[in-house]
N, CA, C and O atoms as a GROMACS GRO file, in nm:
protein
  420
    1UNK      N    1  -1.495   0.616  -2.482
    1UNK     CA    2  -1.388   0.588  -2.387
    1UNK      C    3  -1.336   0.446  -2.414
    1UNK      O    4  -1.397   0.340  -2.431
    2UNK      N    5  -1.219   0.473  -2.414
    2UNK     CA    6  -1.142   0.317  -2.441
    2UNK      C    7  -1.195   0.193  -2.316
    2UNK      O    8  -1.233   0.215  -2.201
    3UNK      N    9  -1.185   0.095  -2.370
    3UNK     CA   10  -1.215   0.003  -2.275
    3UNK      C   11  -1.178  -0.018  -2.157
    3UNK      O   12  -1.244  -0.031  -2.055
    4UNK      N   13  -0.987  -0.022  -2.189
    4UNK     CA   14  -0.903  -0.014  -2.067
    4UNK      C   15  -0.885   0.067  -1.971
    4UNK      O   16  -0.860   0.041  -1.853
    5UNK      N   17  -0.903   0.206  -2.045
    5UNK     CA   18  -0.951   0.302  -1.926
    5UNK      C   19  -1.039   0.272  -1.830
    5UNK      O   20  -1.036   0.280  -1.707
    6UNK      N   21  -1.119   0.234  -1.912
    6UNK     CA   22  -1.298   0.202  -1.811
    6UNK      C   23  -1.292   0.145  -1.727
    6UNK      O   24  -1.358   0.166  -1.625
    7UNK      N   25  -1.154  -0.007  -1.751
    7UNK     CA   26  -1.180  -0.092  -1.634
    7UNK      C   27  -1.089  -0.012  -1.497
    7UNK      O   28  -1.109   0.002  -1.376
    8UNK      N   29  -0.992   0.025  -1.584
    8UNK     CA   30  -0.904   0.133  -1.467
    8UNK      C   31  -0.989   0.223  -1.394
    8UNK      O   32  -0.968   0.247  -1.275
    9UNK      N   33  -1.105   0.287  -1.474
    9UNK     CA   34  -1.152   0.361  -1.366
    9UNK      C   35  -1.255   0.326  -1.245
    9UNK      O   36  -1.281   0.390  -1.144
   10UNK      N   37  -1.310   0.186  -1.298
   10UNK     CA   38  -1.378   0.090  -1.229
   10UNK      C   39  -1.279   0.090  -1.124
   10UNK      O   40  -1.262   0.176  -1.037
   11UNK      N   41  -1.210  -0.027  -1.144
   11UNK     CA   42  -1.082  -0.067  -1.052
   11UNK      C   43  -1.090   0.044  -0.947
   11UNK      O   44  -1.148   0.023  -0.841
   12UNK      N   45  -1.039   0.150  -0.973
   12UNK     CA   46  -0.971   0.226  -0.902
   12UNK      C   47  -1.083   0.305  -0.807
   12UNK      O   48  -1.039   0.348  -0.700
   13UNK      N   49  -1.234   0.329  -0.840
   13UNK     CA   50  -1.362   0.348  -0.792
   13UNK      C   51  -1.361   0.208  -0.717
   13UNK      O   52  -1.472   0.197  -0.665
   14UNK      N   53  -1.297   0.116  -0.694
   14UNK     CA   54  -1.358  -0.018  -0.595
   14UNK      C   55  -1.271   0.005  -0.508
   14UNK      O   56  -1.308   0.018  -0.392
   15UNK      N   57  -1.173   0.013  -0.533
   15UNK     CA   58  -1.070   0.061  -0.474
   15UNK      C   59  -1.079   0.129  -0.333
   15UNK      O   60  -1.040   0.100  -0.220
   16UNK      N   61  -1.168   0.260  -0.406
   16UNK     CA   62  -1.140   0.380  -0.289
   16UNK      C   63  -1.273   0.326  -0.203
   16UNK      O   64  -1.274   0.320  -0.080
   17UNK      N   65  -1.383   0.291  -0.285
   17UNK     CA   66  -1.548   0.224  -0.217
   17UNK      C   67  -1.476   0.102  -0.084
   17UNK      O   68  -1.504   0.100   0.036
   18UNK      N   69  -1.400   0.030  -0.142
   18UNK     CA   70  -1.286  -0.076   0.012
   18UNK      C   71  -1.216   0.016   0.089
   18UNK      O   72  -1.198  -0.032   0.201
   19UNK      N   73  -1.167   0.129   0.079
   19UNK     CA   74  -1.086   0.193   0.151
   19UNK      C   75  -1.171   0.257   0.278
   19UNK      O   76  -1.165   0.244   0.400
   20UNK      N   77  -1.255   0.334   0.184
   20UNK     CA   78  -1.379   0.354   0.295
   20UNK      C   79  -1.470   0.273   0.412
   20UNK      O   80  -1.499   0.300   0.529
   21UNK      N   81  -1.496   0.180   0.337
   21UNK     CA   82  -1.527   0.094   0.425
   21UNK      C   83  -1.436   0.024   0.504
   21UNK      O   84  -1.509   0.021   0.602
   22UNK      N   85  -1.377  -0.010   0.525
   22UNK     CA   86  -1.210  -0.038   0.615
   22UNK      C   87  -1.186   0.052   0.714
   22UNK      O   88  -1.152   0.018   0.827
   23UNK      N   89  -1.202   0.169   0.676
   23UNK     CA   90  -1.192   0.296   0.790
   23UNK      C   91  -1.224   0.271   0.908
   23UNK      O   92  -1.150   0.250   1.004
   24UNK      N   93  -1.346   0.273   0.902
   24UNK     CA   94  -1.414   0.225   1.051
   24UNK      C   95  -1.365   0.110   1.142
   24UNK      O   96  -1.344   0.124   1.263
   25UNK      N   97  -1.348  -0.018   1.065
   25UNK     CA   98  -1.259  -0.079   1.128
   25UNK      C   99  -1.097  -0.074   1.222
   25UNK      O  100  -1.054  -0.099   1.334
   26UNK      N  101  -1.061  -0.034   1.118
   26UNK     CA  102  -0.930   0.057   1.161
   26UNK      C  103  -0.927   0.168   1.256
   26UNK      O  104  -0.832   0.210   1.322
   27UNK      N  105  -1.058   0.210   1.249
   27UNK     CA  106  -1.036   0.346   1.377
   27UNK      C  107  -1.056   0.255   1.517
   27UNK      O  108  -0.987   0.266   1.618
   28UNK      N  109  -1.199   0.137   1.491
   28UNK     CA  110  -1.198   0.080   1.609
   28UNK      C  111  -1.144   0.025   1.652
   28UNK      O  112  -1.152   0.014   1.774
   29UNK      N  113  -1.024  -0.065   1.557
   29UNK     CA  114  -0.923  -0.138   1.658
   29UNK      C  115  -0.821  -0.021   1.712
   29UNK      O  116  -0.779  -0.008   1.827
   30UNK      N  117  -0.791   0.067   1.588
   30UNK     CA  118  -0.684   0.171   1.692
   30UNK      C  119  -0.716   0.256   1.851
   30UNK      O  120  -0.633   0.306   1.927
   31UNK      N  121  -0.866   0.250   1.866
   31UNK     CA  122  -0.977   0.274   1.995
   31UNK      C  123  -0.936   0.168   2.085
   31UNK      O  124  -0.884   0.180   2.196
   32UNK      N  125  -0.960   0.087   2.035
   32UNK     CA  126  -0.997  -0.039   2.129
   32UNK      C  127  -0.838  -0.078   2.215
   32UNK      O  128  -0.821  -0.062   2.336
   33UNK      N  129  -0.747  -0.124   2.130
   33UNK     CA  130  -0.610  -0.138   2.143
   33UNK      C  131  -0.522  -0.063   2.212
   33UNK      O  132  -0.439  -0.089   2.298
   34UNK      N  133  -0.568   0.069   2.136
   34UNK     CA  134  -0.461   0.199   2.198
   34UNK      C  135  -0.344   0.206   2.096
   34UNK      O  136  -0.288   0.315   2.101
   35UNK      N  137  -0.277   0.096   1.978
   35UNK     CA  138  -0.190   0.108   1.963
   35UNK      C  139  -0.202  -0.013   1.811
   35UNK      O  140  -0.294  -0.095   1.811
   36UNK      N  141  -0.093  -0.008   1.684
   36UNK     CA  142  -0.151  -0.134   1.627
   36UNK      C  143   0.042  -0.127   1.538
   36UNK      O  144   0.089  -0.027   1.483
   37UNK      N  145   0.085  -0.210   1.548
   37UNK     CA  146   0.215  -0.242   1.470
   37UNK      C  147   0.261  -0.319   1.350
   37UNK      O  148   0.196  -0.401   1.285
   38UNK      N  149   0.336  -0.295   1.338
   38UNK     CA  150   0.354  -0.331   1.110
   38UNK      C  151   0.520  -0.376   1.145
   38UNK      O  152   0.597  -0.299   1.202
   39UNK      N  153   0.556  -0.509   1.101
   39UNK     CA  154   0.683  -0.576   1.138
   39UNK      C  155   0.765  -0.575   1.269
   39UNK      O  156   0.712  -0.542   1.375
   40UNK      N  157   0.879  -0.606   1.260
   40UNK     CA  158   0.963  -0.686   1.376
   40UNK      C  159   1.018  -0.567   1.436
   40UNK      O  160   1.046  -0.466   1.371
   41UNK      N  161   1.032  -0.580   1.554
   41UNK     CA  162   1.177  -0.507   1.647
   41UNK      C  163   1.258  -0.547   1.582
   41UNK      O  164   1.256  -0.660   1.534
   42UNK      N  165   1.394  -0.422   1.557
   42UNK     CA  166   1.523  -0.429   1.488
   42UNK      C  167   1.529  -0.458   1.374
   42UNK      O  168   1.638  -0.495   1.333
   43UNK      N  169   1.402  -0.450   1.266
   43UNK     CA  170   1.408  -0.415   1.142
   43UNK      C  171   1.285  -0.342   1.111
   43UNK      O  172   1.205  -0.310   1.198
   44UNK      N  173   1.273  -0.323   1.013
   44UNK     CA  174   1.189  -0.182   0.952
   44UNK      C  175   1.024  -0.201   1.063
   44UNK      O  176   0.995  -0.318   1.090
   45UNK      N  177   0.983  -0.154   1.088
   45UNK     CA  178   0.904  -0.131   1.230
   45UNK      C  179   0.796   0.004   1.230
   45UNK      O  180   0.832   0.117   1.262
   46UNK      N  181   0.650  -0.031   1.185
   46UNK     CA  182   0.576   0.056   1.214
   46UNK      C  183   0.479   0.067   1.308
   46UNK      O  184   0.413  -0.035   1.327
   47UNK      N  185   0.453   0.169   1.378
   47UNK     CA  186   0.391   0.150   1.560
   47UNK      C  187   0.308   0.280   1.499
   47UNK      O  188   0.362   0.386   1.468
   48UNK      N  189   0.176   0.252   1.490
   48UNK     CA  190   0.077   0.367   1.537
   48UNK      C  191  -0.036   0.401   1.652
   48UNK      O  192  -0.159   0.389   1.659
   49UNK      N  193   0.045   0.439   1.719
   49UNK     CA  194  -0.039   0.470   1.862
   49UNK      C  195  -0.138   0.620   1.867
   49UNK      O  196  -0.141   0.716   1.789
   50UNK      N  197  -0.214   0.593   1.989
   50UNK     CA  198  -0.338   0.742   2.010
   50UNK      C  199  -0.265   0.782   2.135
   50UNK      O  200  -0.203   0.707   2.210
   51UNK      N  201  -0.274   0.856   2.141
   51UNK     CA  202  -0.300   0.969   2.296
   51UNK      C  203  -0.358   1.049   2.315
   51UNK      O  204  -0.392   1.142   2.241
   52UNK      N  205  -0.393   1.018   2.474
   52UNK     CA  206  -0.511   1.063   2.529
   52UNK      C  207  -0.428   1.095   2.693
   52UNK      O  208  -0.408   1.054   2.808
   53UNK      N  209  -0.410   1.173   2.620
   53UNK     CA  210  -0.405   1.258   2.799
   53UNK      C  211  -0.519   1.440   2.816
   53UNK      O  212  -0.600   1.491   2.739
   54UNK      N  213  -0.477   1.473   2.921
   54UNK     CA  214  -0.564   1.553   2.942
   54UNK      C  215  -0.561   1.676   2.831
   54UNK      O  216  -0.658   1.695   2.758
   55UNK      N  217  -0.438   1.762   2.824
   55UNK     CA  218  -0.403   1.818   2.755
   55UNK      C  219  -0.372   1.769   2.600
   55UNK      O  220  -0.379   1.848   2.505
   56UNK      N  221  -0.344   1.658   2.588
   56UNK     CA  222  -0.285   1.611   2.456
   56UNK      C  223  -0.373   1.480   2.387
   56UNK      O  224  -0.384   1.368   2.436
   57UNK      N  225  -0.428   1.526   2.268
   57UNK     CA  226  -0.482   1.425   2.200
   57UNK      C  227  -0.455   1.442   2.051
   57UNK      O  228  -0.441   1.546   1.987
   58UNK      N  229  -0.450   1.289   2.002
   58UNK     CA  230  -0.391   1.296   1.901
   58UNK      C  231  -0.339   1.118   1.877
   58UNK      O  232  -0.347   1.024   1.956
   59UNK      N  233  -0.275   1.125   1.710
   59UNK     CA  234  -0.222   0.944   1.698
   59UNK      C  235  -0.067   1.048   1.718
   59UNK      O  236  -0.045   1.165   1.749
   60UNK      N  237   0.000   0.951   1.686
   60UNK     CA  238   0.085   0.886   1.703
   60UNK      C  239   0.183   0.822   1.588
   60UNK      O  240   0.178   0.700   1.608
   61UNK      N  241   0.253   0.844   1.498
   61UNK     CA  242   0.359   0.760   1.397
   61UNK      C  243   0.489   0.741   1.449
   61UNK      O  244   0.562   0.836   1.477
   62UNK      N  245   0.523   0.609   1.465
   62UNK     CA  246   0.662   0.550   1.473
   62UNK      C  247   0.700   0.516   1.336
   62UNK      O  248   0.609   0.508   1.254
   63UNK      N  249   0.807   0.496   1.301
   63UNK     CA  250   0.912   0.475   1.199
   63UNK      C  251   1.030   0.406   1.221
   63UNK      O  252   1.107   0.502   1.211
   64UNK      N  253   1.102   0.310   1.244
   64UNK     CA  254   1.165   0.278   1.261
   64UNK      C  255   1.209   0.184   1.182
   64UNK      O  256   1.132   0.099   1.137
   65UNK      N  257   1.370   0.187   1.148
   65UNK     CA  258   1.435   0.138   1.056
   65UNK      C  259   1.578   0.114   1.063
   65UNK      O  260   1.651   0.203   1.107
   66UNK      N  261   1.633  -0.012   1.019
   66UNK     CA  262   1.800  -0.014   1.053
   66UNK      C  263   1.913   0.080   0.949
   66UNK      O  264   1.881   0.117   0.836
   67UNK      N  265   1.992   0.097   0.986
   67UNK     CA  266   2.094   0.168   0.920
   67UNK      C  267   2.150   0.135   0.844
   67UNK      O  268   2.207   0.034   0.886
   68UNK      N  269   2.194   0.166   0.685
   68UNK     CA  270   2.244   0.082   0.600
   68UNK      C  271   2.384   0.044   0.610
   68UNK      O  272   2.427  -0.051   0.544
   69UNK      N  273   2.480   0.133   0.709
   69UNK     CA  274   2.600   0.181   0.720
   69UNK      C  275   2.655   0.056   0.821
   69UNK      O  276   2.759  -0.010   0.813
   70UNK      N  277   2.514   0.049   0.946
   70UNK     CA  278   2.576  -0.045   1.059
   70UNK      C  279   2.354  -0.125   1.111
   70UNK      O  280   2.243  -0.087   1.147
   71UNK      N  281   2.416  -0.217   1.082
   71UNK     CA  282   2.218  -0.293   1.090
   71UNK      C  283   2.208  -0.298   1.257
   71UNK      O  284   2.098  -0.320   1.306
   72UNK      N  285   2.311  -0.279   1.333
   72UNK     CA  286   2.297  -0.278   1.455
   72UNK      C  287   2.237  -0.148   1.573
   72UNK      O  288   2.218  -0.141   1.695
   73UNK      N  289   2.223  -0.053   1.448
   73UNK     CA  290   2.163   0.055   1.502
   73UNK      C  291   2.064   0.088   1.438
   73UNK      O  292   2.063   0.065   1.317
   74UNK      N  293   1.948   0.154   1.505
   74UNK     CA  294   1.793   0.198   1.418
   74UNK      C  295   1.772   0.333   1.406
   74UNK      O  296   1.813   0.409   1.493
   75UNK      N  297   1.706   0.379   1.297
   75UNK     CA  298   1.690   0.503   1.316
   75UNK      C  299   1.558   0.516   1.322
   75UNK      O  300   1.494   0.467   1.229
   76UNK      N  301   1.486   0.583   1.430
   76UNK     CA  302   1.375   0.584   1.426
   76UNK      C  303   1.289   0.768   1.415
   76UNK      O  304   1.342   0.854   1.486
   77UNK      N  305   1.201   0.799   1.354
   77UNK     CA  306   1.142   0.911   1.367
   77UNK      C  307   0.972   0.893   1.381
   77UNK      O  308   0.902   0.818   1.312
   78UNK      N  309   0.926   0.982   1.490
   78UNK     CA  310   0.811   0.989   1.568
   78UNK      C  311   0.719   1.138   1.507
   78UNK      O  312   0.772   1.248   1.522
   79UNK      N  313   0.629   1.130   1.463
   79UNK     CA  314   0.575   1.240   1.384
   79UNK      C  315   0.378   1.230   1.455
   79UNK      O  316   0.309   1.128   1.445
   80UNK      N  317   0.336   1.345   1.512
   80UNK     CA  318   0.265   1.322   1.589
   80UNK      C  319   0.136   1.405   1.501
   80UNK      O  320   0.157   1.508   1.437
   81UNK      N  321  -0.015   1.332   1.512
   81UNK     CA  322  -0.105   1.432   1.423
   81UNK      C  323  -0.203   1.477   1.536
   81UNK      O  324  -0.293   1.404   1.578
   82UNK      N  325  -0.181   1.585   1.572
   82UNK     CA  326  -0.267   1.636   1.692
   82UNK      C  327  -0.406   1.747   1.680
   82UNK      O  328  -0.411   1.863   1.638
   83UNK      N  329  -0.504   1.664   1.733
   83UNK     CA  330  -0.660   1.728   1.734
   83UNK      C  331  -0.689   1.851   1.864
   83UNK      O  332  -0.766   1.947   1.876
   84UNK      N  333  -0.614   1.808   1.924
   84UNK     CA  334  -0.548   1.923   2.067
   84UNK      C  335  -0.464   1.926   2.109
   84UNK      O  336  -0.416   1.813   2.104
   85UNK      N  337  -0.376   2.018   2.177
   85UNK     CA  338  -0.221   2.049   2.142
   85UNK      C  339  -0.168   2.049   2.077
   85UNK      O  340  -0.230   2.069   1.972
   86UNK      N  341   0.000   2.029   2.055
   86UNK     CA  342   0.092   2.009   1.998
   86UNK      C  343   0.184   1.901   2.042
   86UNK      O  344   0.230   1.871   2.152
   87UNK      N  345   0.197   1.846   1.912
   87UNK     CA  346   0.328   1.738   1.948
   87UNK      C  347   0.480   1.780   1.882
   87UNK      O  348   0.511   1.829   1.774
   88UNK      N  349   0.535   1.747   1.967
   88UNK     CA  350   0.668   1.764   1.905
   88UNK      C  351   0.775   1.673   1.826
   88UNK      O  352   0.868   1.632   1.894
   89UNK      N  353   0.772   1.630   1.663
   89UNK     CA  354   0.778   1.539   1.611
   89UNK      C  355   0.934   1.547   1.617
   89UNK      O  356   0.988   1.657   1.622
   90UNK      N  357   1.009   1.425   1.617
   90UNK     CA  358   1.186   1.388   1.645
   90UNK      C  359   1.215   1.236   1.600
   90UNK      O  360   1.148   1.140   1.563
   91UNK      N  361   1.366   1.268   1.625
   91UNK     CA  362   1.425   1.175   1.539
   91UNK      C  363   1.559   1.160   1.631
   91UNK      O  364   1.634   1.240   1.688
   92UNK      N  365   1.554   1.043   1.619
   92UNK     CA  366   1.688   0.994   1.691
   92UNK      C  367   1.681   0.832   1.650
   92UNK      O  368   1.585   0.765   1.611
   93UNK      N  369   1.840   0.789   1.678
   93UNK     CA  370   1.908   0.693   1.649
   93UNK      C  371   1.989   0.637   1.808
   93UNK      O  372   2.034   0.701   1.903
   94UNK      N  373   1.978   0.485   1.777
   94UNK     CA  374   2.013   0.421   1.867
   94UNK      C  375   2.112   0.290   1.820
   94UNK      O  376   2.076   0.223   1.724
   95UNK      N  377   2.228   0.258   1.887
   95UNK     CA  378   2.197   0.122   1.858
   95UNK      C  379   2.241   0.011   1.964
   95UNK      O  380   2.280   0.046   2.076
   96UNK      N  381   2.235  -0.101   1.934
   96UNK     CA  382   2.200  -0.229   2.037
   96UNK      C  383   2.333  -0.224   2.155
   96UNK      O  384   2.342  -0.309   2.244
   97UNK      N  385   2.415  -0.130   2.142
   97UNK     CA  386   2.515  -0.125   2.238
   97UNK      C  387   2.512  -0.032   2.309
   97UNK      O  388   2.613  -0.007   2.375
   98UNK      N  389   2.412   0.037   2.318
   98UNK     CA  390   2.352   0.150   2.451
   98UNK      C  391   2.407   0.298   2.373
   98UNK      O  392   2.384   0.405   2.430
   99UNK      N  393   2.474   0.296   2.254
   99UNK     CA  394   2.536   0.406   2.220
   99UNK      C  395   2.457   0.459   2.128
   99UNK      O  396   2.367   0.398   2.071
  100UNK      N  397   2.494   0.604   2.105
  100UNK     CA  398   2.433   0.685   2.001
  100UNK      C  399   2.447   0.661   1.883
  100UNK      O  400   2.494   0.550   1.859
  101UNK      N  401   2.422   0.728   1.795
  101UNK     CA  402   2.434   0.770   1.634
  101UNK      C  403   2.438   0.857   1.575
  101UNK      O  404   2.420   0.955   1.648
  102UNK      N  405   2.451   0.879   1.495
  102UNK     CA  406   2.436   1.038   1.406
  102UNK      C  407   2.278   1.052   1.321
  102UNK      O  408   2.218   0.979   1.242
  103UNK      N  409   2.258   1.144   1.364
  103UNK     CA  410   2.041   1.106   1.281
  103UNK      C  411   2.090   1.215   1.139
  103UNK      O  412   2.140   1.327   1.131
  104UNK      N  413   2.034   1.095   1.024
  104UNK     CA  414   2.059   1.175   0.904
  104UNK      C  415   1.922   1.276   0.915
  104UNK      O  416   1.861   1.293   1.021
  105UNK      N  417   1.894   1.330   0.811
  105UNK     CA  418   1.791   1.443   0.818
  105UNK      C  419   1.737   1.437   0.692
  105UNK      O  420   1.647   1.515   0.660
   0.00000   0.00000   0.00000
């Protein structure tokens, strides 16, 4: 086996050995918190929340992102991974003047 491979496959075996271990962390702050976010309001914007209601459990994906057309409106889509029930994943657009948008697809 070539050398460079080897280290690639090293690499990429440390890789996944950190990923794993990280897990746990990550589940407990998403426990602990309820909720954990990735950049600013009104530009590209990731929100991953849990729910826990009686009927409904499950995380949670936000998406949110400005429009290339007009930066004053976001388009955001909500995609839900559920362990009981069902979520109903959607998409809609807003922007900063209380008005609608058109949601691409």
């Amino acid at each position: 086996m070539k050398r460079w491979l080897r280290r690639l496959l090293y690499a990429l075996i440390v890789l996944l050995w950190l990923l794993i271990m990280v897990f746990p962390i990550f589940a407990f702050t998403l426990a602990t918190k309820g909720e954990m976010n990735w950049g600013q309001e009104g530009e590209r914007h990731v929100r991953l929340f849990l729910l826990q209601e009686k009927d409904l459990e499950g995380i949670g994906l936000q998406v949110s992102r400005p429009l290339t057309d007009d930066p004053t409106c976001v388009n955001t889509r909500v995609s839900y991974f559920m362990w009981q029930g069902t979520g109903q994943n959607s998409q809609y657009c807003s922007c900063a003047d209380g008005t609608t948008c058109e949601v691409d697809e």
